[in-house]
C-alpha positions in Angstrom: -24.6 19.4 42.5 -20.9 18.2 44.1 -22.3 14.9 43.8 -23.0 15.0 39.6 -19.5 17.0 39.5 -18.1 14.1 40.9 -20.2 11.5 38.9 -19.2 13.5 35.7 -15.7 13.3 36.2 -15.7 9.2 37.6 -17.4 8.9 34.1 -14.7 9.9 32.5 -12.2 8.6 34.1 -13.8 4.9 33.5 -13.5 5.7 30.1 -17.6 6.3 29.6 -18.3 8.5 26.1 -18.6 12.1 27.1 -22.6 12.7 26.3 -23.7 9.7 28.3 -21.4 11.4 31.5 -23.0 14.5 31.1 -26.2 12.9 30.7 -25.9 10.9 33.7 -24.4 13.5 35.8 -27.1 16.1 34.8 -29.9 13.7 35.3 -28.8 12.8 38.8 -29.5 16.2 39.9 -32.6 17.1 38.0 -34.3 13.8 38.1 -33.6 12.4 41.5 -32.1 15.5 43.4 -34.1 18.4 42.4 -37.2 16.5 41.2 -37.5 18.2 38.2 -40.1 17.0 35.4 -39.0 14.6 32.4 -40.3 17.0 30.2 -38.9 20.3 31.4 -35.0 18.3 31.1 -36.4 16.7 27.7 -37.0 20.4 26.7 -33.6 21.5 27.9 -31.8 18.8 25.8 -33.9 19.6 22.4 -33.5 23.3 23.2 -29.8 23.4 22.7 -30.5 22.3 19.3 -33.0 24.2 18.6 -30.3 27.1 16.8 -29.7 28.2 13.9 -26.4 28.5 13.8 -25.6 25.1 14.1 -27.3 23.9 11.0 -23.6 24.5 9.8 -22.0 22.0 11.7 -22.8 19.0 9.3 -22.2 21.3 6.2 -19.0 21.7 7.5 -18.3 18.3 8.2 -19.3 17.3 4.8 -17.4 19.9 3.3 -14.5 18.8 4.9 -15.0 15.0 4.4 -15.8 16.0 -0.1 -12.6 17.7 -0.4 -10.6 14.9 1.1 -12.8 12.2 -1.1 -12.6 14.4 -4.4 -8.9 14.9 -4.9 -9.2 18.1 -4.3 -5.7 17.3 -1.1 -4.0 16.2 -4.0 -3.8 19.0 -5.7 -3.6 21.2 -2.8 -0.4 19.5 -1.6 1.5 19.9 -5.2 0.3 23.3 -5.1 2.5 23.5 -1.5 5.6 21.5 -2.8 5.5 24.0 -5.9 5.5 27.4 -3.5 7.6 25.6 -0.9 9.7 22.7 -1.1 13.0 24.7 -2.4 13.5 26.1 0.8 15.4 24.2 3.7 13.5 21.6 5.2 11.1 21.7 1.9 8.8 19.2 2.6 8.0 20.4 6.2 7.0 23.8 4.9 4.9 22.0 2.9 3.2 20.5 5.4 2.3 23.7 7.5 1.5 25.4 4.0 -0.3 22.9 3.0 -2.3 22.9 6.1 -2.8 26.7 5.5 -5.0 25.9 2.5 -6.4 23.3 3.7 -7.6 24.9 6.8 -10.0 27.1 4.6 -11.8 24.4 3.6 -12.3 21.7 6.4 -12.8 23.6 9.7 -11.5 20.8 11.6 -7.8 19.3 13.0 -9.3 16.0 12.6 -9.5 16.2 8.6 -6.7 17.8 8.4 -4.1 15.2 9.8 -6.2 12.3 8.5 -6.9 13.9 4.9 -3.3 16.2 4.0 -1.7 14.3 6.9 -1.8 11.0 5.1 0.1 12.5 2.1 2.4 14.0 3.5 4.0 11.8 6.1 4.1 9.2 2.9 5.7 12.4 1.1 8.4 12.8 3.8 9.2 9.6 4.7 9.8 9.1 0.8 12.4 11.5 1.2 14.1 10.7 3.9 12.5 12.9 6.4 13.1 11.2 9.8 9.3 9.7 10.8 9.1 10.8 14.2 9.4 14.5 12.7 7.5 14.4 9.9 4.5 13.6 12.5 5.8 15.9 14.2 5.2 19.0 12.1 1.9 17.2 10.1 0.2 17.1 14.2 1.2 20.9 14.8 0.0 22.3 11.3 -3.1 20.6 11.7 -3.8 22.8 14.7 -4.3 25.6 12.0 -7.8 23.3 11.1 -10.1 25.4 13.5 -7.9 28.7 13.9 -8.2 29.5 9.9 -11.7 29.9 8.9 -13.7 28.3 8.7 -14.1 26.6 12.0 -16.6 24.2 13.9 -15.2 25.2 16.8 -16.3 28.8 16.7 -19.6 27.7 15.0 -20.2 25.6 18.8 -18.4 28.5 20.7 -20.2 31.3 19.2 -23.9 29.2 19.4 -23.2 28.9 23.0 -21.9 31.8 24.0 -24.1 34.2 21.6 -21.0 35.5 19.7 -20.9 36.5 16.4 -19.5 34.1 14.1 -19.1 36.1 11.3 -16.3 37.6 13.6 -14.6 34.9 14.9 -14.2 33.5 11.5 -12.4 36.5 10.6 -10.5 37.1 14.1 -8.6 33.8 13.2 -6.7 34.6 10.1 -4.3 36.5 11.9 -3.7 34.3 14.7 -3.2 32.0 12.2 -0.5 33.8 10.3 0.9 33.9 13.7 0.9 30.1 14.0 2.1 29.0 10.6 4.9 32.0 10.9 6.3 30.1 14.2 5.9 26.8 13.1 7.9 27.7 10.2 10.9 29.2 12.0 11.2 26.3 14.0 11.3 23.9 10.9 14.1 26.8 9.5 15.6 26.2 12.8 15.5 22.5 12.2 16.6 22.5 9.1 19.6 24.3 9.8 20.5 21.8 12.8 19.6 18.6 11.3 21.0 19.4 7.7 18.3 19.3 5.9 18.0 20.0 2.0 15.7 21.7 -0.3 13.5 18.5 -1.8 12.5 20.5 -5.2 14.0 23.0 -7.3 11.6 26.2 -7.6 10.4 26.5 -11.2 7.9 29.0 -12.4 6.6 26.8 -14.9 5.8 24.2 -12.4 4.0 26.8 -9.6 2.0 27.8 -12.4 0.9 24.8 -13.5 0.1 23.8 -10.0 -1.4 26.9 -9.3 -3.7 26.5 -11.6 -5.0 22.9 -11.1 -5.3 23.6 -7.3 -7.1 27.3 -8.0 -10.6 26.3 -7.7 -10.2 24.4 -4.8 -8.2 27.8 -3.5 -11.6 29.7 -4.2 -13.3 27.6 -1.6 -12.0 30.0 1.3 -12.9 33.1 -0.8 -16.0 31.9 -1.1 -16.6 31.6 2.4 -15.3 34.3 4.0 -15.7 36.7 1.0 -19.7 35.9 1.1 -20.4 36.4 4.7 -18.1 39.8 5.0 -19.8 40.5 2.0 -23.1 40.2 3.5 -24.7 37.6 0.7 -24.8 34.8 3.5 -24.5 33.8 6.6 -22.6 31.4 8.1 -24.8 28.5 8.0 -25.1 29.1 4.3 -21.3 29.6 3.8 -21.2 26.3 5.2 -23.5 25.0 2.6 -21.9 27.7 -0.1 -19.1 25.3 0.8 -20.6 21.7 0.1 -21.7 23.0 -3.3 -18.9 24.0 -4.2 -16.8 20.7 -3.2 -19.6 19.1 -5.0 -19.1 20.8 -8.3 -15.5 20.2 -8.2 -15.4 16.6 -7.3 -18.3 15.3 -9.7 -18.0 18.0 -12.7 -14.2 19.4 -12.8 -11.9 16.8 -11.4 -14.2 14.1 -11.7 -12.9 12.2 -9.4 -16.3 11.6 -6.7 -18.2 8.6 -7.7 -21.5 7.8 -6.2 -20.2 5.0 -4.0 -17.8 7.5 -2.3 -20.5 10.2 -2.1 -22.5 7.4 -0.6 -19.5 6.7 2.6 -19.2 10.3 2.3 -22.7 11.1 3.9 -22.5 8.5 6.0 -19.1 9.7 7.6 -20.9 12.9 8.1 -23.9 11.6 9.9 -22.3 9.6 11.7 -19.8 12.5 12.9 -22.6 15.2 13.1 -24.5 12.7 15.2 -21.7 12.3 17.9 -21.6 16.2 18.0 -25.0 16.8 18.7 -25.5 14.3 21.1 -22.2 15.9 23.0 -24.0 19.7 22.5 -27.5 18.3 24.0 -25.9 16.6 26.8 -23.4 19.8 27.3 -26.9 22.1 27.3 -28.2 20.2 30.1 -25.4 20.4 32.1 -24.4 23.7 32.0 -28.6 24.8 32.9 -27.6 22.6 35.7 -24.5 24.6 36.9 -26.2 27.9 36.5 -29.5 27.1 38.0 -27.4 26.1 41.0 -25.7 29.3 40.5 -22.2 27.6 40.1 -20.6 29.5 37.5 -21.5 32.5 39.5 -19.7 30.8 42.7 -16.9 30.1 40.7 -16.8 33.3 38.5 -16.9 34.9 42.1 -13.9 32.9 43.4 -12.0 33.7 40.2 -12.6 37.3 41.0 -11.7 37.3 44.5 -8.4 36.0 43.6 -7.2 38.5 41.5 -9.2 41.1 39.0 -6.0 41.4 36.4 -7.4 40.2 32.9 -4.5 39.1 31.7 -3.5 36.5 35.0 -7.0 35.4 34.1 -6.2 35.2 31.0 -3.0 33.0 32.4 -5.3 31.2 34.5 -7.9 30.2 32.4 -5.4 28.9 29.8 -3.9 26.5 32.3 -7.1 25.1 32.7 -7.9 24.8 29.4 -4.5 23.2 28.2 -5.1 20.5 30.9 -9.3 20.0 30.5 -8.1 19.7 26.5 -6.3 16.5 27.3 -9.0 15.0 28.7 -12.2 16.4 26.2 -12.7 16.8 23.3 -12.9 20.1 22.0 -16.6 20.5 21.0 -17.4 19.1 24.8 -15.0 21.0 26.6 -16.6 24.2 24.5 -20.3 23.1 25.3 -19.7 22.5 29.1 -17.0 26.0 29.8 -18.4 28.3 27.6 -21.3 28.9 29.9 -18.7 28.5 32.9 -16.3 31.4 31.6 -18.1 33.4 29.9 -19.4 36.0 32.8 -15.7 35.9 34.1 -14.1 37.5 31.1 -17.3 39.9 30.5 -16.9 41.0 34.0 -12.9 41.5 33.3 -13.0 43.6 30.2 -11.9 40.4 28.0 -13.4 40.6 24.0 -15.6 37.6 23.6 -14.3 36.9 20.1 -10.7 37.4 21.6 -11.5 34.8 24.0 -13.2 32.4 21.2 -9.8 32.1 19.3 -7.7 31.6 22.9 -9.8 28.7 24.0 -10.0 27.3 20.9 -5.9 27.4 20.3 -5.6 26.1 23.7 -8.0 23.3 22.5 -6.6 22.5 19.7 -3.3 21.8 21.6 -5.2 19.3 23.7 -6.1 17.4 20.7 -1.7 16.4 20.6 -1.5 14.8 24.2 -2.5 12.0 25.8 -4.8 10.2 27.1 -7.7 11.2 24.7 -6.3 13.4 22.1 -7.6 12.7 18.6 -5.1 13.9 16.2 -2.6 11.8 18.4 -5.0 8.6 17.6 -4.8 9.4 13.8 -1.3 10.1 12.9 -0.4 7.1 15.2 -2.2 5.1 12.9 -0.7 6.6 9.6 2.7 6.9 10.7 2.5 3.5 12.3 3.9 4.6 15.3 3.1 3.6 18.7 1.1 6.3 21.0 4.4 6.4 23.1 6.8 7.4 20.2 4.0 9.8 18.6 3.6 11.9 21.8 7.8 12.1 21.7 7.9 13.3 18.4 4.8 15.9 19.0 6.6 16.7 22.4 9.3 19.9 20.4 6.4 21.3 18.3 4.6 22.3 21.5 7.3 24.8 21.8 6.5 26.7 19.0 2.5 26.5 19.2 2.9 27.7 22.9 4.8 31.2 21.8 1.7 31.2 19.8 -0.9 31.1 21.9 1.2 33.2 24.2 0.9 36.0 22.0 -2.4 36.2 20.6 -3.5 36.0 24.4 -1.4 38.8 25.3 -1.8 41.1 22.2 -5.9 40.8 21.9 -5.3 43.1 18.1 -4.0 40.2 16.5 -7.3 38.6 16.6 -9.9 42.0 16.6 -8.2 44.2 14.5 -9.5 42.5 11.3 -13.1 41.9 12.2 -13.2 45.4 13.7 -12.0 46.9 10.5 -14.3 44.8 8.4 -17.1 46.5 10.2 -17.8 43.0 12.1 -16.9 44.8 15.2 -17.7 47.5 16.8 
């Protein structure tokens, strides 16, 4: 098994797609190592499909990718300039607000910085917002993506390790109060620094109006969440709940989704939902591998030996999970550590769903840095910026999004207190 470990990670390095190194590195052991039948790894692959739960990662997806082709940002965005842009360093509160909306809809960073993040760098800049911050703050807020229900993140984390989503969902929206409140006394901080103006008087007239054209895109969330704590679906059809909606909204309100962007719409989606599925087959493979060879118990062993203090695990496994972020992406590094970590923190006394929202924040983080980090790629490529100058002007923001993640590590109540009081919970 050293020998796929090492394969795996000389894959990667060589800049070979992630399900193809885990492929390669599995089948090593299983097919010429072990000797294990074609149809028994075959089986493997098929059966980490094989689940229920993750019929809701294209729904997602597609939910995601409709409210960014309907308009539907738009409107979200003048919404956030309405509620926020009279403060000090308007426009940037707008961005994390905005991303606070947003973020009940997409269940991805990805769609957030391409989708609100293309609007409001444009926004910003417009106004004289210095470009290196206004990617800046648009790459931190879209962290909130996967921390504010709902998430694919926690649909692969709690698929893998047998969690209930229905709680994670709900263990997020206090962790991600405790994000946006950070992020937003840093820009306060900023603002007072730099100098930086209010960019809109506040009107009531004009928050109402916004209000209004951006309220049923604001029920999407409701919808959602209020559905599955409600009990009338579950996740999967939330997630589906959630493309009908977007649906009815772009074709019959706003009017504004033809049937050619429907058409690159689906396509987007496949094409996304394929590359996560081939990444969550591979990962299913490979982590039978490591516990058939009894690996994660070697190394949950080693762990223990070390020290038996949750919270220095806690410290521990954070460390690792900042640095394997910068290298995968976050649907991979989920797939293949899930199974890895999981008996650690059982064994330690750590909640499951606490853990869920911890590894995904530390994710998320990843998805900033360099070499392979994918909101980096994006807002590059709005803002125009080289990958050098991006990672500079992402470099401050880290500050605030680590105080973050220190904190909902160390207090585990920020994240179980709702889902325990909803009765998710026990």
């Amino acid at each position: 098994m050293p020998a796929a470990i090492t394969v795996f990670i000389a894959a990667l390095l060589l800049g070979v797609p992630v399900f193809i190194s885990l492929a390669v590195a599995s089948l090593l052991y299983t097919h010429f190592i072990a000797g294990i039948p074609d149809f028994v790894i075959l089986h493997r692959m098929a059966g980490g499909l094989d689940s229920f739960p993750l019929l809701a990662v294209p729904f997602f997806i597609l939910a995601g990718n409709l409210m960014n082709s309907a308009g539907i940002t738009n409107r979200i965005y003048d919404f956030a300039v309405a509620t926020c842009g009279w403060m000090k360093g308007g426009l940037a509160h707008v961005n994390i607000f905005g991303s606070v909306i947003f973020a009940g809809m997409s269940g991805t960073a990805i769609a957030d910085a391409a989708g609100l993040g293309t609007i409001e760098i444009k926004a910003m800049q417009d106004h004289g917002y210095d470009t290196e911050f206004s990617v800046g703050v648009t790459a931190a807020s879209a962290t909130l993506g996967p921390i504010i229900p709902p998430s694919l993140p926690f649909v692969i984390y709690g698929m893998m390790g047998n969690v209930s989503i229905g709680a994670l969902f709900l263990g997020g929206f206090i962790p991600g109060a405790v994000m946006t409140i950070f992020m937003m006394l840093y820009v306060t901080y900023c603002a007072r620094k730099y100098g930086m103006g209010a960019d809109q008087a506040f009107r009531w007239a004009t928050l109402g109006r916004t209000f209004v054209a951006a309220l049923p895109a604001l029920l999407t969330p409701a919808i959602i969440i209020g559905g599955m704590t409600f009990g009338w679906f579950t996740p999967t059809e939330a997630a589906i709940a959630a493309c009908a909606w977007a649906l009815i909204l772009g074709i019959f309100l706003y009017r504004s989704l033809s049937l050619k962007q429907f058409y690159k719409v689906s396509m987007d989606t496949i094409e996304t939902t394929a590359g996560v599925l081939l990444i969550v087959a591979a990962a299913s493979l490979f982590g039978w591998v490591l516990t058939t060879t009894r690996l994660t118990e070697a190394g949950a062993e080693a762990l223990l030996n070390l020290t038996s203090n949750k919270y220095i695990i806690l410290l521990l496994i954070n460390v690792l999970l900042l640095v394997v972020g910068c290298f995968l992406e976050p649907i991979a590094s989920i797939s293949i550590l899930v199974p890895v970590l999981m008996p650690i923190i059982l064994k330690v006394g750590i909640d499951p769903v606490h853990f869920g929202v911890v590894m995904t924040l530390n994710l998320m983080i990843g998805l900033l840095h360099p070499p392979l980090g994918m909101v980096l790629f994006v807002l590059s490529r709005i803002a125009k910026l080289s990958i050098e100058r991006t990672t500079m002007a992402i470099l401050p923001w880290l500050i605030p999004l680590l105080m973050s993640l220190i904190a909902i590590t160390l207090i585990p109540e920020l994240t179980l207190w709702l889902p325990r009081t909803l009765g998710m919970l026990k």
